[in-house]
N, CA, C and O atoms as a GROMACS GRO file, in nm:
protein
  388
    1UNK      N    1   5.159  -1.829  -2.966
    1UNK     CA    2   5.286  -1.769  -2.998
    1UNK      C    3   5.291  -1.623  -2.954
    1UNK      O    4   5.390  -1.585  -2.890
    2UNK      N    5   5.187  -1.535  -2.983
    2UNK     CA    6   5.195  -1.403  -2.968
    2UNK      C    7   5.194  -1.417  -2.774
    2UNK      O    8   5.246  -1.326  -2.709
    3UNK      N    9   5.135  -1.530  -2.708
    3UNK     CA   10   5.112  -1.485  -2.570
    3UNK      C   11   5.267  -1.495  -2.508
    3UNK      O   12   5.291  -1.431  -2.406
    4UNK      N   13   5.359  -1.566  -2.563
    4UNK     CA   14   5.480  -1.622  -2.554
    4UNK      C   15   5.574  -1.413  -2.552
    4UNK      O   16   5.639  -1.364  -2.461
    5UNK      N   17   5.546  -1.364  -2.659
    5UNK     CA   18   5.630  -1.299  -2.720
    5UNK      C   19   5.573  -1.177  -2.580
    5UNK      O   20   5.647  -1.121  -2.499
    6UNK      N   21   5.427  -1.166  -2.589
    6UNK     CA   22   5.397  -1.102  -2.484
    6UNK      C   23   5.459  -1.101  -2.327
    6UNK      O   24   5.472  -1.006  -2.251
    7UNK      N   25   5.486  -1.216  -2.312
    7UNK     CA   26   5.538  -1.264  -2.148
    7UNK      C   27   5.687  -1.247  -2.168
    7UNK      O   28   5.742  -1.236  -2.058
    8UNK      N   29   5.785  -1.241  -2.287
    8UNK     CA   30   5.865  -1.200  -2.294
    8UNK      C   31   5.888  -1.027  -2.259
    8UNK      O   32   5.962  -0.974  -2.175
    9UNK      N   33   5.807  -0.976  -2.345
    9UNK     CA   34   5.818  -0.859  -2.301
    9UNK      C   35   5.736  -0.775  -2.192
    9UNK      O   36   5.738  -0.652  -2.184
   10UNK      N   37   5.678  -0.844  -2.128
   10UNK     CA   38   5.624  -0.815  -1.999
   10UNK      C   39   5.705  -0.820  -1.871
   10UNK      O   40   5.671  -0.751  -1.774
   11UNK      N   41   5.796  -0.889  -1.868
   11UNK     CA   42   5.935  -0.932  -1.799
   11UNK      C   43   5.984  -0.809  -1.750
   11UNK      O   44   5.983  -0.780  -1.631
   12UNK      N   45   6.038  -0.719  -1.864
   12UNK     CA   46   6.132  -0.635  -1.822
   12UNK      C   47   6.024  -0.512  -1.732
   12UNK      O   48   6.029  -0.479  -1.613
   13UNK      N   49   5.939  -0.469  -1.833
   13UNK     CA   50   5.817  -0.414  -1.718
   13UNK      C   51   5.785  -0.432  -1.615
   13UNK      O   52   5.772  -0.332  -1.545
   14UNK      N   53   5.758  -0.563  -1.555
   14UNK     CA   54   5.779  -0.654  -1.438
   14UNK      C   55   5.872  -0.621  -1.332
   14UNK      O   56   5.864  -0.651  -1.213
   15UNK      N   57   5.997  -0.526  -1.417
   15UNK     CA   58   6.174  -0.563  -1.344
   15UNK      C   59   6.121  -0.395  -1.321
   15UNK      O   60   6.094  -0.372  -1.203
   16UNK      N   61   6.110  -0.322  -1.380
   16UNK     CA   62   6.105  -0.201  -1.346
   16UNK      C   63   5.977  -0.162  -1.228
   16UNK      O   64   6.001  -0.088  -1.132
   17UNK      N   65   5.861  -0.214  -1.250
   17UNK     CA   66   5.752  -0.154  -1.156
   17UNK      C   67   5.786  -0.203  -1.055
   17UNK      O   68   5.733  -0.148  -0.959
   18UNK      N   69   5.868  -0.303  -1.024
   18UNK     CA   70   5.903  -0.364  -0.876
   18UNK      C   71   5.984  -0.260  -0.858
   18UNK      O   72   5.986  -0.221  -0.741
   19UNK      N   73   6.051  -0.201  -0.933
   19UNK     CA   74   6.190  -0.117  -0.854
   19UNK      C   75   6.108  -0.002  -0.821
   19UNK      O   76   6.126   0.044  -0.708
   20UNK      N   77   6.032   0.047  -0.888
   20UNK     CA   78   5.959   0.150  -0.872
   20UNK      C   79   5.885   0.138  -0.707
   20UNK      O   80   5.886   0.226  -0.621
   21UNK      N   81   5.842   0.040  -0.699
   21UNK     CA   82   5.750  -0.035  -0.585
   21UNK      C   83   5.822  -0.027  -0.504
   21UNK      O   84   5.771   0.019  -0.401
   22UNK      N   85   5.932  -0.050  -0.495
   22UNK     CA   86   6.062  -0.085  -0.400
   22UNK      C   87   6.080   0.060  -0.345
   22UNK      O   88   6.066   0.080  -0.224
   23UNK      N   89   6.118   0.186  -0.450
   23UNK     CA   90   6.132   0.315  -0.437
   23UNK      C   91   5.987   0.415  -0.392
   23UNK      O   92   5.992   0.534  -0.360
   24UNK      N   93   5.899   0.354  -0.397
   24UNK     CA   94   5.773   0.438  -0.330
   24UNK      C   95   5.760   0.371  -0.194
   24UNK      O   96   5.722   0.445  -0.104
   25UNK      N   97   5.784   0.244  -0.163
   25UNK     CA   98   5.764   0.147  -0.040
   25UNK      C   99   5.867   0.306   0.069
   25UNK      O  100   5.819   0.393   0.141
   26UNK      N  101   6.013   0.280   0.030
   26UNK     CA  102   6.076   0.351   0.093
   26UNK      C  103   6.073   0.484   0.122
   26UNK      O  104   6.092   0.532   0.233
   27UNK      N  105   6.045   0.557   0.003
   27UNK     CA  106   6.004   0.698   0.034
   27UNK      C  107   5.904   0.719   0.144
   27UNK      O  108   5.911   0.807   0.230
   28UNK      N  109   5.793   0.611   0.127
   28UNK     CA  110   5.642   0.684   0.179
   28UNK      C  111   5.703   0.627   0.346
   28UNK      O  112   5.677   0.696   0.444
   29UNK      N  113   5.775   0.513   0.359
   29UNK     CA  114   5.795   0.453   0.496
   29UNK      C  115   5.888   0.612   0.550
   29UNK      O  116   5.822   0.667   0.638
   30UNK      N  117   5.992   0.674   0.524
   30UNK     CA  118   6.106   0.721   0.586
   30UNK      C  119   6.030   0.849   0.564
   30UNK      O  120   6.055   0.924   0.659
   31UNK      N  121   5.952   0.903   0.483
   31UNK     CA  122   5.893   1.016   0.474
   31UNK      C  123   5.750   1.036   0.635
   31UNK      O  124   5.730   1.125   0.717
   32UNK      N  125   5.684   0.897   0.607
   32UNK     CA  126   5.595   0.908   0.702
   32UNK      C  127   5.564   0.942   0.844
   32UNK      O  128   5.470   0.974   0.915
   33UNK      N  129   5.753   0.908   0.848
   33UNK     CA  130   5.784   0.931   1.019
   33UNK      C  131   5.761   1.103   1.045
   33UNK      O  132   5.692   1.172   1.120
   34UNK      N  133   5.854   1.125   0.947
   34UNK     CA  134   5.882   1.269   0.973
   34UNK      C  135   5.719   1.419   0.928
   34UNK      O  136   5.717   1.540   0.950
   35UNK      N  137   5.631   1.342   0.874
   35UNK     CA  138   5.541   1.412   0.796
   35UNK      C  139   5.398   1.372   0.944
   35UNK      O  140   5.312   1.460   0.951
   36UNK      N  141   5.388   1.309   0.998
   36UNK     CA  142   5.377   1.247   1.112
   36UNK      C  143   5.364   1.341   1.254
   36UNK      O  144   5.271   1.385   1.322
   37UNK      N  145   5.484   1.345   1.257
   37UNK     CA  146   5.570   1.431   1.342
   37UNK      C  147   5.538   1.590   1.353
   37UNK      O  148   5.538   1.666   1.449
   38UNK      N  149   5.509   1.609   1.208
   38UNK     CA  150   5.503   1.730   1.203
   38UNK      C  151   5.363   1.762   1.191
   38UNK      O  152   5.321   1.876   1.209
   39UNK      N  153   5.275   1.643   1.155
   39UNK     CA  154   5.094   1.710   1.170
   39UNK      C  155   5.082   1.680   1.333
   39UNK      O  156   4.985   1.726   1.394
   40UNK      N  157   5.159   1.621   1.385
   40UNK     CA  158   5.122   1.674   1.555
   40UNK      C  159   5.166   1.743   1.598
   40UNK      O  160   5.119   1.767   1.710
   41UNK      N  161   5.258   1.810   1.566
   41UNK     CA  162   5.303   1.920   1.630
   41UNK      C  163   5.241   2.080   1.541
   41UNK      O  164   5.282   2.192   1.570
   42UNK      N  165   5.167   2.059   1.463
   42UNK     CA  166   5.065   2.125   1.419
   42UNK      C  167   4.923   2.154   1.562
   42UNK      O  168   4.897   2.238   1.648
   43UNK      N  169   4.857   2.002   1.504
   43UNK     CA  170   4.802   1.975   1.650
   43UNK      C  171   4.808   1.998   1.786
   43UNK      O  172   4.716   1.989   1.866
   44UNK      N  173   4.937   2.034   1.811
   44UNK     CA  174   4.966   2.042   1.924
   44UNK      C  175   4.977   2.214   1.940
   44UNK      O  176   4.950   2.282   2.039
   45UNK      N  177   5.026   2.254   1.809
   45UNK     CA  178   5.025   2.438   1.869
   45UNK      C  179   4.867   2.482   1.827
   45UNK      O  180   4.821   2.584   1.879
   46UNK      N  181   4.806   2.422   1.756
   46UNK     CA  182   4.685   2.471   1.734
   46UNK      C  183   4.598   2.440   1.917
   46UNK      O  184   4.562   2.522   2.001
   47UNK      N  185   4.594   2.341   1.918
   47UNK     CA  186   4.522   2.283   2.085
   47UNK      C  187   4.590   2.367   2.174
   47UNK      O  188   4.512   2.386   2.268
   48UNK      N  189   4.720   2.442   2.198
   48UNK     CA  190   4.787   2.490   2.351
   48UNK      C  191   4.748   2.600   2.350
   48UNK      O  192   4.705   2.651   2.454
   49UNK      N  193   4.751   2.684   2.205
   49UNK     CA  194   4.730   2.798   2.178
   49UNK      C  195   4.562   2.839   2.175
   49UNK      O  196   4.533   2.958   2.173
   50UNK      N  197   4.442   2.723   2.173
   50UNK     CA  198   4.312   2.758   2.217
   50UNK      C  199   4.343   2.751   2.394
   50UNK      O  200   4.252   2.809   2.454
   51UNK      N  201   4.434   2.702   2.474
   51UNK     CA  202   4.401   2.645   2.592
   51UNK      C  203   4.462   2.755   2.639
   51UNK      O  204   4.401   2.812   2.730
   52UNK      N  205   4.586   2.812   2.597
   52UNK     CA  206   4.598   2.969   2.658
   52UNK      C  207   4.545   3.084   2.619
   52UNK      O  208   4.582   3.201   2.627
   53UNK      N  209   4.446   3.026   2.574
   53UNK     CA  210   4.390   3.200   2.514
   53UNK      C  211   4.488   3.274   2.377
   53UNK      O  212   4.472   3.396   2.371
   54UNK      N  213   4.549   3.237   2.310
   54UNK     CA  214   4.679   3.309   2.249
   54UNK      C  215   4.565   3.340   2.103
   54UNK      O  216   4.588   3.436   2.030
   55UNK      N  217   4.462   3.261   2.080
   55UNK     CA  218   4.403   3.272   1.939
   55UNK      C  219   4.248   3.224   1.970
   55UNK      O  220   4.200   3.198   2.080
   56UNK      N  221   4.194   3.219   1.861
   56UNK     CA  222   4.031   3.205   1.884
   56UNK      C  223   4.028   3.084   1.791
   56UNK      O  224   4.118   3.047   1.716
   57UNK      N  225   3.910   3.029   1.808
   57UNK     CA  226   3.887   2.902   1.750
   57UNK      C  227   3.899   2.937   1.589
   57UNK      O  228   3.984   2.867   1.534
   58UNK      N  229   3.831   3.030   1.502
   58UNK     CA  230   3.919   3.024   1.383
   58UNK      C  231   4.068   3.025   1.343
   58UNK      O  232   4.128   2.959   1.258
   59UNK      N  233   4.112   3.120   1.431
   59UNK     CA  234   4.259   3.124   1.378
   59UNK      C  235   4.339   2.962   1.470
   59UNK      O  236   4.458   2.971   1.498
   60UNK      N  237   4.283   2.868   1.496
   60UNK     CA  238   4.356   2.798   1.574
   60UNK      C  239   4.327   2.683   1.447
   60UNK      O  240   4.408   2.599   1.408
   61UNK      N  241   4.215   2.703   1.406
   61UNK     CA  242   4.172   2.577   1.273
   61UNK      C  243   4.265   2.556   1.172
   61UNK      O  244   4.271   2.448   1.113
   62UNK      N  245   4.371   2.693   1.136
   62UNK     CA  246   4.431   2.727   1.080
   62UNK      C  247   4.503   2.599   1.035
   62UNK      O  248   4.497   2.532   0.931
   63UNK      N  249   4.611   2.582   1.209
   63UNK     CA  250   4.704   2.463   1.195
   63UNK      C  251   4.687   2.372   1.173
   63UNK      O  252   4.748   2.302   1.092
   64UNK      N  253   4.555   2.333   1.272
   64UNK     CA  254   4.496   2.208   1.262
   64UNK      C  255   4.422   2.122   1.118
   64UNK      O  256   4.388   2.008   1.090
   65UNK      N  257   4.423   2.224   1.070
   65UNK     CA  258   4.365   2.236   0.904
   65UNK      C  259   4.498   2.165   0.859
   65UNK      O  260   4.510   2.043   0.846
   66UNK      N  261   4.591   2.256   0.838
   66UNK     CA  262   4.713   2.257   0.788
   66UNK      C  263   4.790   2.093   0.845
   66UNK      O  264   4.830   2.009   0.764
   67UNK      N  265   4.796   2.078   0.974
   67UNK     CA  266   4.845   1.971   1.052
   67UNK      C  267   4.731   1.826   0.978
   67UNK      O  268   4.768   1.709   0.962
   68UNK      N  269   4.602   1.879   0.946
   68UNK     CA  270   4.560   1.690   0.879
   68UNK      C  271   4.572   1.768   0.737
   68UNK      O  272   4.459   1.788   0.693
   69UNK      N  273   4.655   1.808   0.667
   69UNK     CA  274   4.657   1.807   0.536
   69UNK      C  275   4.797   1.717   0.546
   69UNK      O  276   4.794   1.613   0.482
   70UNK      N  277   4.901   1.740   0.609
   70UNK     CA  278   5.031   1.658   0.637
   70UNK      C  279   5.007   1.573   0.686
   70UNK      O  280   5.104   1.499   0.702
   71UNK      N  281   4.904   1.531   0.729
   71UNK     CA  282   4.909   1.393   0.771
   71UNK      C  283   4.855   1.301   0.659
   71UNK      O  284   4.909   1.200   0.614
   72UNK      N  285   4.734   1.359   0.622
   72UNK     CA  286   4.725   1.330   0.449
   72UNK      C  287   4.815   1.271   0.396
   72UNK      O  288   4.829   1.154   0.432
   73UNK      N  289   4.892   1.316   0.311
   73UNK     CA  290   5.031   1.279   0.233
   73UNK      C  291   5.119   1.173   0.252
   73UNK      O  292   5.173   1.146   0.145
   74UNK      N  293   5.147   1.118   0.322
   74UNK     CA  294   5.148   0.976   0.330
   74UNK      C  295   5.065   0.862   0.316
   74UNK      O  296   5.119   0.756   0.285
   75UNK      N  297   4.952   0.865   0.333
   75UNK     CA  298   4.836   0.808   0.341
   75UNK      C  299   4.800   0.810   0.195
   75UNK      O  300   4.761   0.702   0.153
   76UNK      N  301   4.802   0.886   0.128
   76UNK     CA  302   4.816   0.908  -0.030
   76UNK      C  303   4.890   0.840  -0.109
   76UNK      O  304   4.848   0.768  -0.200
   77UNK      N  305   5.077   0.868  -0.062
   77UNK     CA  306   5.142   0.782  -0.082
   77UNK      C  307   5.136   0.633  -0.099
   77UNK      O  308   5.187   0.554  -0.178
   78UNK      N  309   5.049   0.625   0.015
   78UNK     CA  310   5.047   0.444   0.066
   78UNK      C  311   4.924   0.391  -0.061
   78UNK      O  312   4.907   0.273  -0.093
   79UNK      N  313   4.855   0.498  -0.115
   79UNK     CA  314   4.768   0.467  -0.176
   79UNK      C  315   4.818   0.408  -0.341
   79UNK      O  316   4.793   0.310  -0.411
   80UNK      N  317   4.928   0.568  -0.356
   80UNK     CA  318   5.011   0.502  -0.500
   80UNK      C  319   5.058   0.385  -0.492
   80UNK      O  320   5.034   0.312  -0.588
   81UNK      N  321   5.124   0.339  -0.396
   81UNK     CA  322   5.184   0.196  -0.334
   81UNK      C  323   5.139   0.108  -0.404
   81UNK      O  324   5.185   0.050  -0.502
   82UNK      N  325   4.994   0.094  -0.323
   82UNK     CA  326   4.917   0.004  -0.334
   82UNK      C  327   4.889  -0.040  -0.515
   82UNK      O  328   4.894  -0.147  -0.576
   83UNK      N  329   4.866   0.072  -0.546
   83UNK     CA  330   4.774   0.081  -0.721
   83UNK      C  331   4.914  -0.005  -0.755
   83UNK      O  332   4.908  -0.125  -0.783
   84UNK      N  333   5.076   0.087  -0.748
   84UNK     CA  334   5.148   0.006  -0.891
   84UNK      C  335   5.195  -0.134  -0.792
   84UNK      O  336   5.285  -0.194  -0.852
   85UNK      N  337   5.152  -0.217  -0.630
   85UNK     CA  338   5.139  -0.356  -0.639
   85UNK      C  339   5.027  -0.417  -0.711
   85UNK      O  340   5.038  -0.517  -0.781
   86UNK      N  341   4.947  -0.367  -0.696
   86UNK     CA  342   4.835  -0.443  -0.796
   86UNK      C  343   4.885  -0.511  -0.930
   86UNK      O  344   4.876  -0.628  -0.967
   87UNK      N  345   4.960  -0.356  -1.015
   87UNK     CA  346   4.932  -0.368  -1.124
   87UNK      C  347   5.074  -0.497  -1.136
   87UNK      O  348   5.092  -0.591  -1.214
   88UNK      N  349   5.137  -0.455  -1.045
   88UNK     CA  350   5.268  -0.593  -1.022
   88UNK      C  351   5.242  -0.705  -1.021
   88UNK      O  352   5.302  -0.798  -1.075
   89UNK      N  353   5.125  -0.709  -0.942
   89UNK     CA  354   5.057  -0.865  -0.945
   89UNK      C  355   4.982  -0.844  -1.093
   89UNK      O  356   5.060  -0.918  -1.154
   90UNK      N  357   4.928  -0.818  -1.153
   90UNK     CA  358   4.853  -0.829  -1.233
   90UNK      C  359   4.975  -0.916  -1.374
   90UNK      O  360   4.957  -1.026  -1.428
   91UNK      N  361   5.106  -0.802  -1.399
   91UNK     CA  362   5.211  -0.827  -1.509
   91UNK      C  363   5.255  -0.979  -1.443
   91UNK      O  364   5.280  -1.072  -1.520
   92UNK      N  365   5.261  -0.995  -1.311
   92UNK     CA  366   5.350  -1.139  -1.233
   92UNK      C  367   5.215  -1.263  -1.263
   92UNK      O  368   5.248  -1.381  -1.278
   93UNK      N  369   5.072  -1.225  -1.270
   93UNK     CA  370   5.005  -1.367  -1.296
   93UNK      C  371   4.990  -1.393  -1.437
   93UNK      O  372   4.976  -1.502  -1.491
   94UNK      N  373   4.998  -1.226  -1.517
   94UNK     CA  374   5.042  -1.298  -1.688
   94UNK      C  375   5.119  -1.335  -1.705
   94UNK      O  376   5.119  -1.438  -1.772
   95UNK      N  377   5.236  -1.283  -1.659
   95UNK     CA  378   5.400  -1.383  -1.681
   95UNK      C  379   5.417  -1.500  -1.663
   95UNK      O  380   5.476  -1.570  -1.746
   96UNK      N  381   5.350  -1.566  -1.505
   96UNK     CA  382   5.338  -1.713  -1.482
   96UNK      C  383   5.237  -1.759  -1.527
   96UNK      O  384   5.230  -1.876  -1.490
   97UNK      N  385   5.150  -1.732  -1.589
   97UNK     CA  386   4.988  -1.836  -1.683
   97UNK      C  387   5.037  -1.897  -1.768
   97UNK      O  388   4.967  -1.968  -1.841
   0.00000   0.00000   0.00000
């Protein structure tokens, strides 16, 4: 009886972490392009700017530092993703047992 009352109210939890899932899926996809974009073009002024002479290999680490920290952040994202599908599957195989 109590597993009954449980799967009842596991339902609506169920209805929300999907939306949630739904709303991180999209953020991290439409965010990624642009966050992307911008750790190569990090990359890219850090690398032109050792190749013309404009900076020295520390101050060029700078960007390039900076450029894989943004690339980071999606990849992070994809990580939250992942954790609340789990836990989606986890509420979706108590609901159907």
């Amino acid at each position: 009886m109590l597993k009954i009352i449980g799967k009842i109210l596991a339902f609506p939890v169920m209805l929300i972490v999907i939306v949630i899932q739904w709303a991180f899926v999209f953020l991290v996809s439409f965010s990624s392009v642009i966050l992307y974009l911008l750790a190569g073009l990090f990359l890219l002024v850090a690398v032109l700017s050792l190749i013309f002479g404009v900076s020295t290999w520390t101050e060029a680490l700078r960007p390039a530092l900076a450029g894989f920290i943004v690339f980071l952040i999606p990849i992070i994202g994809q990580g939250i993703t992942a954790v609340i599908a789990v836990f989606r599957e986890g509420l979706s195989d108590f609901i159907w047992s």
